[in-house]
TIKENU-337347 format. One record per residue: residue number from 0; residue in one letter; x, y, z of N, C-alpha, C in turn. Coordinates in nm, 4 decimals. Layout:
<rs>
resi, resn, n.X, n.Y, n.Z, ca.X, ca.Y, ca.Z, c.X, c.Y, c.Z
NUM, a, X, Y, Z, X, Y, Z, X, Y, Z
...
</rs>
This chain:
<rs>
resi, resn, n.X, n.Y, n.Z, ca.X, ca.Y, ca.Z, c.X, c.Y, c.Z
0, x, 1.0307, 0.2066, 0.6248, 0.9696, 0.0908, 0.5624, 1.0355, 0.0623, 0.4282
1, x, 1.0469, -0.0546, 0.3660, 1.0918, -0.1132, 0.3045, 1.0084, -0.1029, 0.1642
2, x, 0.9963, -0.1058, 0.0312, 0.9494, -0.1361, -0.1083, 0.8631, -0.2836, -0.0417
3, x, 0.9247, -0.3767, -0.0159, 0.8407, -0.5218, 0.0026, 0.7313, -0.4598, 0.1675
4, x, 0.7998, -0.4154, 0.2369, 0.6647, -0.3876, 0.3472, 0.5496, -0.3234, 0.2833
5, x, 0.6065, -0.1625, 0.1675, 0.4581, -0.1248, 0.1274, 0.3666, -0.2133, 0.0058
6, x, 0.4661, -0.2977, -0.0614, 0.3805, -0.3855, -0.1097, 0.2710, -0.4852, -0.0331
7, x, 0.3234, -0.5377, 0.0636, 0.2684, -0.6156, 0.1864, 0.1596, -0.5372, 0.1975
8, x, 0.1786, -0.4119, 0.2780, 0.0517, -0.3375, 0.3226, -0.0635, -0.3413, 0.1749
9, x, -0.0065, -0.3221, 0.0206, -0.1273, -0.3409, -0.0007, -0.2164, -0.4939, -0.0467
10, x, -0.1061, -0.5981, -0.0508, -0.1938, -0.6923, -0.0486, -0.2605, -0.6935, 0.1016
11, x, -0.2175, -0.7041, 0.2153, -0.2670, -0.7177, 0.3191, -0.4799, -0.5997, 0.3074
12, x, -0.4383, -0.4858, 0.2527, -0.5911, -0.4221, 0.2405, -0.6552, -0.4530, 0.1547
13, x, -0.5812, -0.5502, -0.0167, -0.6966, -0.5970, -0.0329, -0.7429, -0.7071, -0.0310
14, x, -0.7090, -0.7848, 0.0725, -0.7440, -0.9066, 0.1619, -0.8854, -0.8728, 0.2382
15, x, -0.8339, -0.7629, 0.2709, -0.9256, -0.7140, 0.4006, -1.0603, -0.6266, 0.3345
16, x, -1.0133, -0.5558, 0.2266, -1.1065, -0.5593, 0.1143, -1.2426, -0.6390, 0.0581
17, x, -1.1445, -0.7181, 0.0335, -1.2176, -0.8877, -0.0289, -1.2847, -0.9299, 0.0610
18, x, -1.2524, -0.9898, 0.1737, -1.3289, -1.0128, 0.3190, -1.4318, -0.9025, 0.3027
19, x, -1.4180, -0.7890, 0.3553, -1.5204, -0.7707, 0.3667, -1.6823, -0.7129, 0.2602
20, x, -1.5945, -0.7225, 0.1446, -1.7508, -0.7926, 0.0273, -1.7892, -0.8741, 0.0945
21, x, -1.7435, -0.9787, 0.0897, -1.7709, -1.1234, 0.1543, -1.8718, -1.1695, 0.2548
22, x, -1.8145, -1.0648, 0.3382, -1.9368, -1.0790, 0.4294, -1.9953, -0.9786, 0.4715
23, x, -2.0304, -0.8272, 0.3685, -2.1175, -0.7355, 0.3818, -2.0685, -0.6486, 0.4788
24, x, -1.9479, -0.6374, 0.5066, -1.8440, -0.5166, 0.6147, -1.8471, -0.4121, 0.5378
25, x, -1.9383, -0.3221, 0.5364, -1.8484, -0.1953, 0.5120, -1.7242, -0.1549, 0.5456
26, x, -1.7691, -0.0836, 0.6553, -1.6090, -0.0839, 0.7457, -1.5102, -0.0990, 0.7105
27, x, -1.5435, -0.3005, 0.6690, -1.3994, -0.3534, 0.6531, -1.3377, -0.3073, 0.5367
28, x, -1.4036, -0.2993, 0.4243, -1.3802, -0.2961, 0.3051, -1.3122, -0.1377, 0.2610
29, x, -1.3725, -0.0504, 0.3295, -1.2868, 0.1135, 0.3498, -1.1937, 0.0975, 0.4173
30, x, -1.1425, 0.0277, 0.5457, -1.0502, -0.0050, 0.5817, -0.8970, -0.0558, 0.5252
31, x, -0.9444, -0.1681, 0.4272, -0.8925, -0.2184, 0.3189, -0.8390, -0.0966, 0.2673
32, x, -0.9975, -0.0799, 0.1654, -0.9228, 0.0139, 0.0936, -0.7944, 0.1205, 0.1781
33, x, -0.8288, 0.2197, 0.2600, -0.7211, 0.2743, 0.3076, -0.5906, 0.2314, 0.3392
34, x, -0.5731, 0.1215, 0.3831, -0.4479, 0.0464, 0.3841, -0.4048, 0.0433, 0.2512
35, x, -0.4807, -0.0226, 0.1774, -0.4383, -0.0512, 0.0287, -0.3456, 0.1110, -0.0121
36, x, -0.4205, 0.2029, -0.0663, -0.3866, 0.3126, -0.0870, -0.2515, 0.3833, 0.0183
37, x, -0.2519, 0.3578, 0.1391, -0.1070, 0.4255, 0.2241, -0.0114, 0.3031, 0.1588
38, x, -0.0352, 0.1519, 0.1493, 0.0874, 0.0959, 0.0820, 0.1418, 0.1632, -0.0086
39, x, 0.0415, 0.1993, -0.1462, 0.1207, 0.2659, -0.2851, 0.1321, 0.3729, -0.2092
40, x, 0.1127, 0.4637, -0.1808, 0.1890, 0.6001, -0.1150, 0.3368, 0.5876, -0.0724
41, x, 0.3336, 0.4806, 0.0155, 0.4686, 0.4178, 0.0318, 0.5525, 0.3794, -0.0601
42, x, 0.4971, 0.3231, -0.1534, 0.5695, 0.2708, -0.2467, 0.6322, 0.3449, -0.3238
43, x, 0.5287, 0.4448, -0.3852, 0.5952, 0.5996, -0.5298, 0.6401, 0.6628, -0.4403
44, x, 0.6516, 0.6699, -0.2505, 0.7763, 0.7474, -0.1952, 0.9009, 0.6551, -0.2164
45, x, 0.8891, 0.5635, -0.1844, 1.0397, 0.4812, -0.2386, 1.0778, 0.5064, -0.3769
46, x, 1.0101, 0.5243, -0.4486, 1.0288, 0.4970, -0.6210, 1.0802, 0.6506, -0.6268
47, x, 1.0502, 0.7274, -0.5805, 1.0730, 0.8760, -0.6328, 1.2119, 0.9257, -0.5315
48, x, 1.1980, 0.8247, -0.4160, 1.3616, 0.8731, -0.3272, 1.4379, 0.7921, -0.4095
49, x, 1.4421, 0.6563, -0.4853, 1.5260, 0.5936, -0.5265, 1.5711, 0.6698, -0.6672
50, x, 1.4684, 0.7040, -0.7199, 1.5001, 0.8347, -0.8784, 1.5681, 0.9071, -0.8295
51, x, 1.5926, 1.0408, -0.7492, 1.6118, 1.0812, -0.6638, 1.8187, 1.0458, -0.6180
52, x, 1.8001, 0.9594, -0.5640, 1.9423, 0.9125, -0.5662, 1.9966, 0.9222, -0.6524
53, x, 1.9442, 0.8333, -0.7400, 2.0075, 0.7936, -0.8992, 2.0453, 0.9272, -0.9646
54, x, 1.9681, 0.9874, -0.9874, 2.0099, 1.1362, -1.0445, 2.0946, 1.2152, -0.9287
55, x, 2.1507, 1.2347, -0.8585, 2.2031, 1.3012, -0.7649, 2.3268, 1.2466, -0.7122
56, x, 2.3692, 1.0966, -0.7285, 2.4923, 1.0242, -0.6907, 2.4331, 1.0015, -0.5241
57, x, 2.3850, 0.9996, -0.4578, 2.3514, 1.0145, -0.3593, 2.2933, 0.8314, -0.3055
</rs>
């Protein structure tokens, strides 16, 4: 996955987030959240393989 896909993933959870305040989803809204949260996971893994390179020539 890409820096812009795990960004995606977390607007996409807190869409799904927001929705479901909205209309009283639990569910939805932990759902969200979890998406939300594996995006940045994704993301500080890109950020820390790209440090990573940089220091290493790689």
């Amino acid at each position: 996955m890409t820096k812009g896909t795990a960004k995606a993933k977390q607007v996409k959870g807190k869409m799904k987030e927001t929705l479901g305040k909205a209309i009283g989803d639990k569910s939805m809204q932990r759902h969200g959240r979890g998406e939300q949260l594996r995006g940045k996971a994704q993301e500080l893994t890109h950020k820390t393989a790209d440090r990573f390179r940089k220091r290493t020539g790689h």
